[in-house]
N, C-alpha and C positions, 0 to 999 in steps of 0.2 A: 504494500500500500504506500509507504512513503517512499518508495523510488518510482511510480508512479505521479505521486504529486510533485516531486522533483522533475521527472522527466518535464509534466506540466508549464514549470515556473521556467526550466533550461528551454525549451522550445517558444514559450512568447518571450524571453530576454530574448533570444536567440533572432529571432523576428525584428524585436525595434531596434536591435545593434545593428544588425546589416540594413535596416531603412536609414539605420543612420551616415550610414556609410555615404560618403561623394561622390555621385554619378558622374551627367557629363555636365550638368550644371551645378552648382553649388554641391551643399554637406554641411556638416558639423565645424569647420574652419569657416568659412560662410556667415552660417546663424550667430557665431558670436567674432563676427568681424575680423577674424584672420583670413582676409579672401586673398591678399596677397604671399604668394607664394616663394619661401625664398630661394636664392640660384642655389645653395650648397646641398640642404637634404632632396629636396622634390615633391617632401611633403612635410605637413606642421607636424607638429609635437602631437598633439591632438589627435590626428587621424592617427599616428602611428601610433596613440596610445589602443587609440579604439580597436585598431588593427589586433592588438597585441589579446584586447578583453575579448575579442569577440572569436577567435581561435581556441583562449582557454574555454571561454564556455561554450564552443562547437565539442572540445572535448570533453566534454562531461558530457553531454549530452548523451554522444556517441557512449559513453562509458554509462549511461542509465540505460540504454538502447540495450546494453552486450549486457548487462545485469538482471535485466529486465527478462531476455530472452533467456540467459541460463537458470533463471528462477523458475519461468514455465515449465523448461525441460523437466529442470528436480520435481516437478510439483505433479507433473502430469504422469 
Protein backbone atom coordinates (compact mmCIF):
# COMPACT_ATOMS: atom_id res chain seq x y z
CA UNK A 1 0.00 0.00 0.00
CA UNK A 2 2.54 2.66 0.76
CA UNK A 3 4.78 2.16 -2.27
CA UNK A 4 1.62 2.55 -4.16
CA UNK A 5 0.83 5.83 -2.69
CA UNK A 6 4.42 6.74 -3.35
CA UNK A 7 4.46 5.58 -6.66
CA UNK A 8 1.35 8.10 -6.78
CA UNK A 9 3.09 11.25 -5.26
CA UNK A 10 6.76 10.17 -7.61
CA UNK A 11 4.48 10.19 -10.89
CA UNK A 12 2.41 13.75 -10.41
CA UNK A 13 6.01 15.37 -9.03
CA UNK A 14 7.25 13.56 -11.87
CA UNK A 15 4.75 15.38 -14.37
CA UNK A 16 5.02 19.02 -13.08
CA UNK A 17 9.06 18.73 -13.10
CA UNK A 18 9.27 17.94 -16.61
CA UNK A 19 6.32 20.71 -17.40
CA UNK A 20 8.71 22.57 -15.84
CA UNK A 21 11.25 21.90 -17.99
CA UNK A 22 12.38 24.79 -21.00
CA UNK A 23 10.96 23.93 -24.21
CA UNK A 24 11.42 25.95 -27.34
CA UNK A 25 10.04 28.90 -25.72
CA UNK A 26 10.76 29.89 -22.39
CA UNK A 27 10.99 27.43 -18.80
CA UNK A 28 11.61 27.92 -15.21
CA UNK A 29 14.85 30.41 -16.17
CA UNK A 30 12.07 32.50 -17.83
CA UNK A 31 9.38 32.61 -15.09
CA UNK A 32 11.80 34.03 -12.78
CA UNK A 33 13.62 36.36 -15.12
CA UNK A 34 16.95 34.57 -15.93
CA UNK A 35 15.98 34.60 -19.74
CA UNK A 36 19.35 35.58 -20.50
CA UNK A 37 21.48 32.80 -21.15
CA UNK A 38 25.02 32.80 -20.30
CA UNK A 39 28.14 32.03 -23.13
CA UNK A 40 30.05 29.72 -20.42
CA UNK A 41 27.59 26.92 -19.06
CA UNK A 42 24.44 26.85 -21.82
CA UNK A 43 22.23 26.64 -19.28
CA UNK A 44 21.35 28.42 -15.77
CA UNK A 45 21.90 27.03 -12.51
CA UNK A 46 18.26 26.55 -12.27
CA UNK A 47 17.54 24.39 -15.16
CA UNK A 48 20.43 22.22 -14.23
CA UNK A 49 19.25 22.06 -10.96
CA UNK A 50 15.91 20.87 -12.20
CA UNK A 51 17.72 18.65 -14.58
CA UNK A 52 19.43 17.12 -11.67
CA UNK A 53 15.74 16.68 -9.38
CA UNK A 54 13.83 15.42 -11.94
CA UNK A 55 16.33 12.20 -12.83
CA UNK A 56 16.43 11.45 -9.17
CA UNK A 57 12.90 11.33 -8.98
CA UNK A 58 12.54 9.40 -12.42
CA UNK A 59 14.50 7.19 -10.26
CA UNK A 60 12.57 6.37 -7.63
CA UNK A 61 9.82 6.15 -9.59
CA UNK A 62 11.38 3.48 -11.60
CA UNK A 63 12.57 1.86 -8.26
CA UNK A 64 8.44 1.88 -6.98
CA UNK A 65 7.65 0.47 -10.49
CA UNK A 66 10.59 -2.78 -9.98
CA UNK A 67 9.18 -2.98 -6.13
CA UNK A 68 5.83 -2.65 -6.99
CA UNK A 69 6.11 -5.42 -9.52
CA UNK A 70 8.25 -7.82 -7.29
CA UNK A 71 5.70 -7.58 -4.48
CA UNK A 72 2.90 -8.81 -7.00
CA UNK A 73 5.03 -11.65 -7.89
CA UNK A 74 5.64 -12.77 -3.91
CA UNK A 75 2.13 -12.19 -3.24
CA UNK A 76 0.49 -13.91 -6.09
Amino acid sequence: MGFSIALIVFSLLLMLLVLMHKGKGGGLSDMFGGGMQSSVGGSSVAERNLDRITVVVGLLWFACIVVLGLLMKVTS
